[in-house]
N, C-alpha and C positions, 0 to 999 in steps of 0.2 A: 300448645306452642306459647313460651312466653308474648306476652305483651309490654306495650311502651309503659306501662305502670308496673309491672314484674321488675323492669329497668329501675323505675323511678324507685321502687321499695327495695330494690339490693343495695342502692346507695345509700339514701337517707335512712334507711333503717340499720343493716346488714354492719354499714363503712360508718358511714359519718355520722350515726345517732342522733341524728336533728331530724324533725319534722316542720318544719320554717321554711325550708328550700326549695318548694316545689318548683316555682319559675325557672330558679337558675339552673337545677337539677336540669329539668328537661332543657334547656338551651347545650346544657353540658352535652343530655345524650345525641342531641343534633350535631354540634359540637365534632363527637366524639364519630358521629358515620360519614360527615362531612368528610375527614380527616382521609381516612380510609376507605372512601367510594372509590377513587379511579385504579385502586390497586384491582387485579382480577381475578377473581373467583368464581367458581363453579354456579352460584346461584346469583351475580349481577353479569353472566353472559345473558346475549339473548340472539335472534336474528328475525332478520324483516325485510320482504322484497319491494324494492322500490322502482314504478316505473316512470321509463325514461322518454321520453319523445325524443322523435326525429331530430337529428342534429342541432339538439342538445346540449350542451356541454356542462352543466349544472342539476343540482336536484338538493331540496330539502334535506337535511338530515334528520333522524326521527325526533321526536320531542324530549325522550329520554336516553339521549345520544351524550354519551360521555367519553368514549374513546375507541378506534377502530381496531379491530382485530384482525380482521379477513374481507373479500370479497370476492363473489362471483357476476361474471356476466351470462347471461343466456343469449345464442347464438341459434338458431333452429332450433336443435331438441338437447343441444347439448350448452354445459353450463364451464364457462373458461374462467382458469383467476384472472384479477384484476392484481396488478403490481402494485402498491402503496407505494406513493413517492410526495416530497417534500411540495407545499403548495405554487413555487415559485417554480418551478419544472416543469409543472401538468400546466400554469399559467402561460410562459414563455410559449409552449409545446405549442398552445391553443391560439396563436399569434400569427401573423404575414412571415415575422422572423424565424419563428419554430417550427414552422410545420405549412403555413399557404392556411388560415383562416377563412373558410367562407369556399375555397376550392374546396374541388370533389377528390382531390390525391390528400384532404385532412381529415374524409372520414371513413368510416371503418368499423371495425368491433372496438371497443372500448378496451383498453388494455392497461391505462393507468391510470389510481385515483390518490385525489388529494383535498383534507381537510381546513376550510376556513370559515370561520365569523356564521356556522352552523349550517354551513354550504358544502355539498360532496362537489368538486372539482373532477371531470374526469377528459384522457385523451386516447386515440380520438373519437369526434363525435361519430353517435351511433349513424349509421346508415340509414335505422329503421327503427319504429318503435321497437323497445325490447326492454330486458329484464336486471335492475340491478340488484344482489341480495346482499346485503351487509351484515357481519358477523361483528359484534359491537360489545362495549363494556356498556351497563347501561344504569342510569339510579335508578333504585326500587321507588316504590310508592312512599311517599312522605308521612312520617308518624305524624298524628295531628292529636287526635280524639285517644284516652287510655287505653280502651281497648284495640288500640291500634297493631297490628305487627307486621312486620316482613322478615327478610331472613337475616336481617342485622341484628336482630332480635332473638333467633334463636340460634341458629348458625353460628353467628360471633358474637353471642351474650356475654361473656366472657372479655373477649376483646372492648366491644364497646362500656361494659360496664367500667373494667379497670382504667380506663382510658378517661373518661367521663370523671369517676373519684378523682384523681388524679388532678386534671384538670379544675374540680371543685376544691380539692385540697390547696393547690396551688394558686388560684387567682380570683376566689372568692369569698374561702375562709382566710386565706393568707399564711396558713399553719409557719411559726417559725421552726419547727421542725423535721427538715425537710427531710429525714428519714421515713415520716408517712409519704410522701409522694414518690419518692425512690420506690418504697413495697409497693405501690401499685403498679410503678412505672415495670417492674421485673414481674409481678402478676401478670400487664398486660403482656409485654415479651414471651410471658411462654405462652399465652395462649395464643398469641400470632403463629409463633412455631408448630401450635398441634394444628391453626385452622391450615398451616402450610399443607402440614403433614395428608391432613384430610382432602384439602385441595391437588394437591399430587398422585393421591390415590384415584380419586373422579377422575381427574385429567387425563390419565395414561403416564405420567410423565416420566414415570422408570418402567414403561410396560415390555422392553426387552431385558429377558429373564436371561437370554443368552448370556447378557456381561454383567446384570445387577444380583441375578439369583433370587430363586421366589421369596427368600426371609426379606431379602432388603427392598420387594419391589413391594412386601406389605409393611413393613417397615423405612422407609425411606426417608430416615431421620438421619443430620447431621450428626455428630459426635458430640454431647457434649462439651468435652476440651476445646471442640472448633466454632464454640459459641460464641458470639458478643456478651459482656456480662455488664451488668447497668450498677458495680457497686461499686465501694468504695474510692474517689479519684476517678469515676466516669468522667464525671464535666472537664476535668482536667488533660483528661486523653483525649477530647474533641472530638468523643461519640454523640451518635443520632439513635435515635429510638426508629422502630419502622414507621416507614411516611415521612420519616424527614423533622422530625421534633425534636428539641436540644434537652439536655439532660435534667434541665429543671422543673419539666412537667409540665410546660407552656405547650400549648398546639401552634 
């Protein structure tokens, strides 16, 4: 499996022919997973059950908690979803005005959760201790040391390598040529596309063969022709790169 120095040597060796860059390199690849953590892929899911006490209405969120997916609650033996809803809802809900606070007709199975300020929100409160399992986007483990890796590393080598260049091209060398930051910027765009493509396959997400047909549910690629293209007059057409970045190779 690649490691954070695999990363650091595709750049400065592979791209940018300097050996000078260490520091910024690696802030780059940081940089670069920063960027593209809260998007959701098959290897930053995770899940984890959290228990709730007695009429409760809160609970930690986990440490590596970056965005929710899912949830269950456990009720006797059997496990119910939780509706995700807006914080100011499950808040209200949990009030004299929303629902009778502190009476016994505000609790129950827990039925709806809501995220703040690294606090799961839920209504209403449980009746009894019980089970919450959250199904979560979550950051891996932080490269630190070279031989460092997780799966940004190997997973999306590609993705964060090109992304990283790019980003060194652009705001550390300064290149006035901003034709090398465009070829990484279209590097990174297809490799987003294949970790899509890879991501969709894991996921299920054309797994009725009834309406996609087995070629496209292993192929489950856009058209070409129906692609975003990052050349010539990009910036000009007021495209984004994935994750939300402008055409000049800024993160």
């Amino acid at each position: 499996m690649p490691n954070y120095r695999d990363l650091q040597d595709r750049i400065n060796l592979d791209y940018l022919n300097r050996t000078d860059l260490t520091n910024e390199t690696k802030r780059a690849i940081i940089r670069a997973i920063k960027h593209y953590e809260k998007n959701r892929f098959w290897f930053n899911m995770t899940s984890t059950a959290l228990a709730i006490g007695t009429l409760s209405v809160s609970v930690a969120v986990p440490a590596d908690f970056l965005a929710l997916d899912y949830a269950t609650v456990r009720d006797s033996s059997n496990d119910y979803i939780v509706t995700i809803r807006n914080f100011d809802r499950v808040a209200y809900r949990n009030t004299s005005f929303g629902g009778g606070a502190g009476s016994s007709s505000a609790a129950g199975v827990p039925s709806e959760i809501a995220f703040m300020r690294n606090t799961f929100y839920f209504y209403p409160k449980p009746t009894s201790a019980t089970t919450l399992t959250v199904y979560y986007t979550h950051s891996l483990t932080a490269l630190s040391n070279d031989t460092d890796t997780n799966d940004w590393c190997s997973a999306a080598e590609d993705l964060i390598v090109h992304h990283a260049t790019a980003d060194m091209l652009a705001n550390v060398l300064r290149v006035t040529d901003v034709s090398q930051v465009m070829a990484h910027k279209n590097y990174e765009l297809e490799a987003y596309n294949q970790l899509k493509i890879g991501n969709d396959l894991r996921l299920m997400v054309n797994q009725d063969l009834g309406t996609v047909g087995t070629q496209h549910q292993q192929y489950p690629k856009t058209p070409d022709s129906q692609l975003p293209t990052f050349g010539p007059g990009f910036q000009q057409m007021g495209g984004q790169f994935p994750g939300g970045s402008k055409g000049n190779g800024n993160s």
